[in-house]
C-alpha positions as CSV (number, residue, x, y, z in Angstrom):
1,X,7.2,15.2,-11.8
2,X,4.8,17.1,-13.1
3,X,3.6,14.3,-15.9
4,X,2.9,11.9,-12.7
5,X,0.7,14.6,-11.0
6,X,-1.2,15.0,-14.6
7,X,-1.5,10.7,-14.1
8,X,-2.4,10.9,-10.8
9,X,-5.0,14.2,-11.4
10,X,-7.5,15.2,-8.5
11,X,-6.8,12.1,-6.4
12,X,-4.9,12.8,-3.3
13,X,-1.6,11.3,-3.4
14,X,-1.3,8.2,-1.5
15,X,2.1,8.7,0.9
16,X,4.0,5.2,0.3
17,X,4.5,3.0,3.7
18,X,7.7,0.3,4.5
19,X,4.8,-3.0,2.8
20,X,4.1,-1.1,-0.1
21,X,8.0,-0.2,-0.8
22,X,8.7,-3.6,0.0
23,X,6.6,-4.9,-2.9
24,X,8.2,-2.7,-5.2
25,X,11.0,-5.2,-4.7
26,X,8.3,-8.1,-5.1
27,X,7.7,-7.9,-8.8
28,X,10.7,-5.1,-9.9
29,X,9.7,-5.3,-14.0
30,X,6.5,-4.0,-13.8
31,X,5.7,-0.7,-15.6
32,X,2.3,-0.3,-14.4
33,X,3.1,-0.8,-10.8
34,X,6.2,1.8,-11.7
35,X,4.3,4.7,-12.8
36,X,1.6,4.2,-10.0
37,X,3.4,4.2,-6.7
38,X,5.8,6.5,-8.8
39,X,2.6,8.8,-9.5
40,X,1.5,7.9,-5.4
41,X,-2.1,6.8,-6.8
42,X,-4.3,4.8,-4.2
43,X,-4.1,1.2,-5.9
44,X,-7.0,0.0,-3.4
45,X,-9.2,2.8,-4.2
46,X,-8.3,1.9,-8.1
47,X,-9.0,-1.5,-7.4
48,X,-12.5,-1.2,-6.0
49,X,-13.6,1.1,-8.2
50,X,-12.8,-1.2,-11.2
51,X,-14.6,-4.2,-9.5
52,X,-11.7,-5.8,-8.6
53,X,-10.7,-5.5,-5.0
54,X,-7.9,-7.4,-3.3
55,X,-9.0,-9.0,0.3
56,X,-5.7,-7.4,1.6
57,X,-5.3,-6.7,5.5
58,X,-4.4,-8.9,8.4
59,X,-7.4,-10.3,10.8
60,X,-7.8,-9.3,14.1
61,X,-6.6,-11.5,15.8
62,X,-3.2,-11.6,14.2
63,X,-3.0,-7.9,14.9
64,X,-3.4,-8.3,18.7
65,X,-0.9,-11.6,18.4
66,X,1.4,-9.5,16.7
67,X,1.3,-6.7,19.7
68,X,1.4,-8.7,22.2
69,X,4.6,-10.7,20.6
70,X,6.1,-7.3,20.1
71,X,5.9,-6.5,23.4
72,X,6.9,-9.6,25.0
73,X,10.1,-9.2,22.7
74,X,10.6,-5.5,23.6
75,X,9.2,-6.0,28.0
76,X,11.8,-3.9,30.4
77,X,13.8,-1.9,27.8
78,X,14.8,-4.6,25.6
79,X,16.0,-7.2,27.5
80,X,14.9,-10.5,25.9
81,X,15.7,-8.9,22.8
82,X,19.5,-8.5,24.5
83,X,19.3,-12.3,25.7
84,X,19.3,-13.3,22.0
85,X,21.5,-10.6,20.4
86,X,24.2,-11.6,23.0
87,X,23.7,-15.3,21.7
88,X,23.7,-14.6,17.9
89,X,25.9,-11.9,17.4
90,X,28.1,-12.6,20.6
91,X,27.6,-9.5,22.2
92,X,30.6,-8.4,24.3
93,X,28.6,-6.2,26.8
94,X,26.5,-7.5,29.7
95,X,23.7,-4.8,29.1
96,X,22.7,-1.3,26.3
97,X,21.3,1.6,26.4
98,X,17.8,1.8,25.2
99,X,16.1,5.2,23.6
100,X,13.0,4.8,22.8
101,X,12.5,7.7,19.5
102,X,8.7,7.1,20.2
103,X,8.1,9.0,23.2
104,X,9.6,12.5,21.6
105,X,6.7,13.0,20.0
106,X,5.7,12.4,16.1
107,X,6.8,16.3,15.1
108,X,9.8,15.6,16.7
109,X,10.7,12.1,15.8
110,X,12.6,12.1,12.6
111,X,15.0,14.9,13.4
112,X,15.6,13.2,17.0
113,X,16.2,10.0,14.8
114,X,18.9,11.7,13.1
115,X,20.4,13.1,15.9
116,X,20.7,9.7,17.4
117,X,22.2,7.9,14.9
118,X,24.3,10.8,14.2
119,X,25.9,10.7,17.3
120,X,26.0,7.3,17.8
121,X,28.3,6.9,14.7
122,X,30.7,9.8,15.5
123,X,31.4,8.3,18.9
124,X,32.4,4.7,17.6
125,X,32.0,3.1,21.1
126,X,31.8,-0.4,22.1
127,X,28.8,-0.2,24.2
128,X,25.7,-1.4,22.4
129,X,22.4,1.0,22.3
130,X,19.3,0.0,21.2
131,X,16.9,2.4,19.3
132,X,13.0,1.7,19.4
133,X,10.9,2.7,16.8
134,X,13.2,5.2,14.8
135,X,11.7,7.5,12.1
136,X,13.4,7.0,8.8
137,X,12.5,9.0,5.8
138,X,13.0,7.6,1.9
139,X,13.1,9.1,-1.2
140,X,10.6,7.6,-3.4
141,X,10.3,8.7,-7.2
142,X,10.9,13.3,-6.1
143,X,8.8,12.4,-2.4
144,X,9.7,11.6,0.9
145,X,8.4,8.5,2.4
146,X,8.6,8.9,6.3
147,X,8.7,4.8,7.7
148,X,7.7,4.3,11.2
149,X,8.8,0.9,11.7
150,X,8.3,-1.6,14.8
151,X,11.6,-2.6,14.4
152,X,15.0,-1.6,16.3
153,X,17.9,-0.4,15.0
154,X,21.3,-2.0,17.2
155,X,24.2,-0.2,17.4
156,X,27.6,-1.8,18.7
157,X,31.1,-0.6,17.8
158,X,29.8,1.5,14.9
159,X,28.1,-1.2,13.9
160,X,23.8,-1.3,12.7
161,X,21.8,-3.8,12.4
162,X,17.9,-3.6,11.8
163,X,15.8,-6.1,14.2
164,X,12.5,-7.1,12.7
165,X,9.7,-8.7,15.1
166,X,7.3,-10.9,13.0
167,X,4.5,-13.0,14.9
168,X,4.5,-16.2,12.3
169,X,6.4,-18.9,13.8
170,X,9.4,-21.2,13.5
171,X,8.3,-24.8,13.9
172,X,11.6,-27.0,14.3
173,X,13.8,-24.2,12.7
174,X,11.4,-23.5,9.8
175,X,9.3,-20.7,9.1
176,X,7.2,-20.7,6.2
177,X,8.9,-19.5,3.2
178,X,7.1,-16.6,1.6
179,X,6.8,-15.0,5.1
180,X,10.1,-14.9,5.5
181,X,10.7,-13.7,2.2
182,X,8.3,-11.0,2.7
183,X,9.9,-10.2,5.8
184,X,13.5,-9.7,4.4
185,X,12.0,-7.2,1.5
186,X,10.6,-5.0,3.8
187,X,13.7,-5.0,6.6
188,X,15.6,-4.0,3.6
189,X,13.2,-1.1,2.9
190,X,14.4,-0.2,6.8
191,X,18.5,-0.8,6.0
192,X,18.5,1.1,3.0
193,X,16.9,4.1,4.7
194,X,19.4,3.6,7.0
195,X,21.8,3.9,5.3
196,X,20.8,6.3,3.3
197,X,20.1,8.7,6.7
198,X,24.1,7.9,7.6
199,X,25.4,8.7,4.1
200,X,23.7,12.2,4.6
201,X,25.2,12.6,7.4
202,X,28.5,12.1,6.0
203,X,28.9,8.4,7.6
204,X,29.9,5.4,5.4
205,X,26.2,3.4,4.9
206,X,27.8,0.0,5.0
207,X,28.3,0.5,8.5
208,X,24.3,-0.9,8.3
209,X,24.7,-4.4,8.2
210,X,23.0,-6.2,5.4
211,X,22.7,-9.1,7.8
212,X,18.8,-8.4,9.2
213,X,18.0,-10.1,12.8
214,X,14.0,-12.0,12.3
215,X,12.5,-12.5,15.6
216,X,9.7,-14.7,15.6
217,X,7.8,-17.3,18.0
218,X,9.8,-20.5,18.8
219,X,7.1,-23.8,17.7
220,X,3.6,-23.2,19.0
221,X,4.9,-21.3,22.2
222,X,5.4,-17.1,22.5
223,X,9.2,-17.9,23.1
224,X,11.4,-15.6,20.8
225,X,14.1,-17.0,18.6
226,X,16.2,-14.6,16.5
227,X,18.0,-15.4,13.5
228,X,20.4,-13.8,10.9
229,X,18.4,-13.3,7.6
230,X,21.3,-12.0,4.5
231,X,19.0,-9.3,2.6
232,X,21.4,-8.3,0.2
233,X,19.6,-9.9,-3.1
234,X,16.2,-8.0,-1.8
235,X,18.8,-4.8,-1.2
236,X,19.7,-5.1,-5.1
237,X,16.5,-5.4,-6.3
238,X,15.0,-2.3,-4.1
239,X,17.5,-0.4,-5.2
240,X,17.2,-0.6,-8.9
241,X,13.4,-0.1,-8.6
242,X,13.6,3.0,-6.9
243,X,16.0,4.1,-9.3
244,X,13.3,3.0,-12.3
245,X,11.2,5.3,-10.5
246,X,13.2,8.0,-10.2
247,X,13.5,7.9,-13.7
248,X,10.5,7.7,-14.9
249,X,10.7,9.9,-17.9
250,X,11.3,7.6,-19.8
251,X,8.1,5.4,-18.6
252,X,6.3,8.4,-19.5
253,X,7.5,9.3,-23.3
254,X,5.6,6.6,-24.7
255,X,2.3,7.4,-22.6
256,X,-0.6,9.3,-24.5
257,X,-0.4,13.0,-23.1
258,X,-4.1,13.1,-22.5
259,X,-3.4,9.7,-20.7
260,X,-4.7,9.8,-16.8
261,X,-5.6,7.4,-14.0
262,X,-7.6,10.4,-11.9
263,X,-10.6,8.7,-10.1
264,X,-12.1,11.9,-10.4
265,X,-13.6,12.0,-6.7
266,X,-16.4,13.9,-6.3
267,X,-17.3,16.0,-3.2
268,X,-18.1,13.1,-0.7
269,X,-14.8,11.5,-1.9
270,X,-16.2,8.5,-4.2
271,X,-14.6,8.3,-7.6
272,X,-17.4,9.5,-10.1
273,X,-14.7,8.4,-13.6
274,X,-16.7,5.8,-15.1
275,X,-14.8,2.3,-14.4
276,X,-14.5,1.0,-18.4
277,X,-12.4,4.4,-19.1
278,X,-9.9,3.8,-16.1
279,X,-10.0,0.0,-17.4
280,X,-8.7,1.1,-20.7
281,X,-6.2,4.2,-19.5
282,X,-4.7,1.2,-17.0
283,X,-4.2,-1.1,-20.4
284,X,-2.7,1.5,-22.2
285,X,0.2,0.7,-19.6
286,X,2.7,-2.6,-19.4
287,X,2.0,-5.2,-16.2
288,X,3.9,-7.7,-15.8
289,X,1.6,-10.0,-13.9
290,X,2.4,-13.3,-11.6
291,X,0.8,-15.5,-9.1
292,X,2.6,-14.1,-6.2
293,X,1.3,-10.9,-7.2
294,X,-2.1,-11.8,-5.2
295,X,-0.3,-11.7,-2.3
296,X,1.5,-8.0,-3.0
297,X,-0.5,-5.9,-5.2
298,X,-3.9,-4.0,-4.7
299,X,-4.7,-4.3,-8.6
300,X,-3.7,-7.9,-9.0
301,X,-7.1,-9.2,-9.3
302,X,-7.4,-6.7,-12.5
303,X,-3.9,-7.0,-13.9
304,X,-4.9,-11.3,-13.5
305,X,-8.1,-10.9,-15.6
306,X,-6.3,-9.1,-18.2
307,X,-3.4,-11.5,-18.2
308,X,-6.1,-14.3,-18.9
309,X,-7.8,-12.7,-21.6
310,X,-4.8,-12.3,-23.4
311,X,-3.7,-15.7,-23.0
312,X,-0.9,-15.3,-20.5
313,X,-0.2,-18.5,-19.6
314,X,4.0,-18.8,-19.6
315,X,4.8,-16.6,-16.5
316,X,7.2,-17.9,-14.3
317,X,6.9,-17.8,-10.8
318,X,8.1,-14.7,-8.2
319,X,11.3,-16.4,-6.7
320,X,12.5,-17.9,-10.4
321,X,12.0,-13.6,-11.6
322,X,13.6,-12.2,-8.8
323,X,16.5,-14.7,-9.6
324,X,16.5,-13.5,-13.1
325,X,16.1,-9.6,-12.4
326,X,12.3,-9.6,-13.3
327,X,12.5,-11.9,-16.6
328,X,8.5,-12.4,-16.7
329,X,7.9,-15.4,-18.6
330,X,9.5,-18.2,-20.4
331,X,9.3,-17.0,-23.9
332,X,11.1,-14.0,-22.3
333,X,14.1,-16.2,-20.5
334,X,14.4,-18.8,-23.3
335,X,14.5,-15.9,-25.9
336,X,17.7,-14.0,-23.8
337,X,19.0,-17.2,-23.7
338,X,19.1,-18.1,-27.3
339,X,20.1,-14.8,-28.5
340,X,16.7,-14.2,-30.3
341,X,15.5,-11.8,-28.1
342,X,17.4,-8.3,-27.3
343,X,17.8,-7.3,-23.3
344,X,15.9,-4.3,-22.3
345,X,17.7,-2.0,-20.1
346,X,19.2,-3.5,-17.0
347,X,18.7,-7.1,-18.1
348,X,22.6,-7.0,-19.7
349,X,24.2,-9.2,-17.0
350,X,21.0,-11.6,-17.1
351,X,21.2,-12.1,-20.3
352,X,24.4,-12.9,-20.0
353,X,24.1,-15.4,-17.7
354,X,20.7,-17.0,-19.8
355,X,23.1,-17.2,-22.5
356,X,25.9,-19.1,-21.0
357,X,23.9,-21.4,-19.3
358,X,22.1,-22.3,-22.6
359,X,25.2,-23.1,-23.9
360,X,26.2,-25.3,-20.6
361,X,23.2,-27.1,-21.5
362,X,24.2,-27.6,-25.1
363,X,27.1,-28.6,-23.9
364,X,26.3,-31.5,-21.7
365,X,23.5,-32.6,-24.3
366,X,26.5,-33.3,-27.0
């Protein structure tokens, strides 16, 4: 790890938070976001400095909505939240027990969390129990990422599931799309550290379900309305990622030795590195850039004007990538496909898939 500190230089590290490990998943082939969040550099901070800032941030007003939503769905220990668990998972029991990890206070919170969830496994009751704003802890690239979620981990028969409370809405069973996607990637951020906690404690992890409950508003009223949401896809891809970044070295052979992304702050805290030399240390590193990116990345604004100048203009779209395990563009894809184009590490099984397809296609074309 020492080679990421060199990246990262002066600049305190940024600790990583449940969003920004979700959007590792987001756009997994990307070298520069890899050594980055691997190196725990501030990508805003980056950003601005460079002149390109990303308008990132949720409004006011969709703060308080959110609040207020979470605490309609969380009033009197749980108990709308119960109403709809009994519905969709068929709950067995009349009523749970609810612990909320919050009040313990934060020094305390992450081994009480463990405690919990310890205990709760070793029994292997029936009764449901409901656990409000548990601390989880990740490993991400050699650091520990402690996630305070305002979710709720349910626990019934030895069974988990993680309960994520979004405010955007369902109107007549739909929600829109990327929300819910972006939803699913970071509850999967929350099961894997789940289950991750439980295997340390010498419990089998798949006794997290991959099976996520959403709670959002029913049409245009506050109403809840849970539904199951399957994360497993956004589970795969996490995973590899943070295995990428835990192995890192060999991001890092090919990198200049004298190569840094330090902002050089100087005593008030301002970066004082002059922005054209961070430009070109950033270039000296591979992104793998994409539209969706705008609504994930603090340096997509920079990584877009460099994909423009160098005439990027065959990149395929974020749910077509994570379909093809972070294939970027369509010379990439059509070149796995044809055999004219070797896969790089982890891209075996796509490549294997490209390839039969394209001849499927030969196929039905004869």
């Amino acid at each position: 790890m020492n080679r990421l500190d060199a990246l990262r230089g002066t600049t305190p590290q940024k600790p990583h938070d449940a969003r920004a490990i979700a959007a590792l998943a987001a756009n997994p082939g990307c070298a520069r976001r890899a050594l980055l969040d691997g190196a725990g550099i501030d990508k805003d901070a980056t950003a601005r400095h460079l002149g390109f800032p990303a308008p990132f941030g949720q409004s006011p007003f969709a703060i308080t909505r959110g609040n207020a939503f979470e605490a309609l769905v969380k009033a009197d220990g749980c108990a709308e939240l119960l109403r709809m668990l009994r519905e969709l998972l068929e709950l067995p029991v009349a009523e749970v027990g609810y612990h909320d990890v919050e009040n313990v206070g934060a020094h305390l919170r992450h081994a009480h969390t463990r405690a919990l969830f310890d205990r709760a496994a070793r029994d292997g009751h029936d009764s449901g129990t409901l656990y409000d704003h548990p601390l989880l802890g990740l490993e991400i690239a050699g650091h520990t990422a402690f996630l305070e979620p305002d979710v709720v981990a349910f626990q019934l028969g030895g069974r988990f599931h993680i309960v994520e409370i979004k405010s955007f809405s369902v109107i007549d069973g739909q929600a829109d799309p990327s929300a819910v996607a972006a939803a699913a990637r970071q509850a999967a951020v929350y099961v894997l550290a789940l289950r991750r906690l439980l295997g340390e404690l010498g419990h089998d992890p798949r006794r997290v379900a991959h099976d996520v409950v959403l709670v959002c508003p029913e049409n245009f009223a506050n109403r809840p309305v849970a539904t199951l949401v399957d994360v497993r896809r956004q589970l795969a891809v996490l995973e590899r990622q943070l295995s990428r970044m835990t192995g890192l070295d060999r991001l890092v052979e090919g990198l200049p030795e004298d190569l840094t992304f330090d902002l050089v702050p100087g005593e008030d805290g301002l970066p004082t590195r002059s922005a054209a030399e961070l430009s070109d240390a950033l270039r000296r590193t591979t992104a793998r850039y994409a539209p969706d990116c705008l609504s994930t990345c603090d340096l997509c604004f920079f990584c877009r004007d460099e994909a423009r100048q160098e005439g990027a203009c065959d990149l395929l779209g974020r749910q077509v990538r994570d379909e093809l395990g972070g294939v970027a563009s369509v010379g990439e894809a059509l070149g796995l496909a044809d055999g004219t184009r070797d896969p790089a590490e982890g891209q075996e099984e796509i490549a294997r898939l490209l390839r039969n397809a394209e001849r499927l296609r030969r196929e039905c074309l004869a």
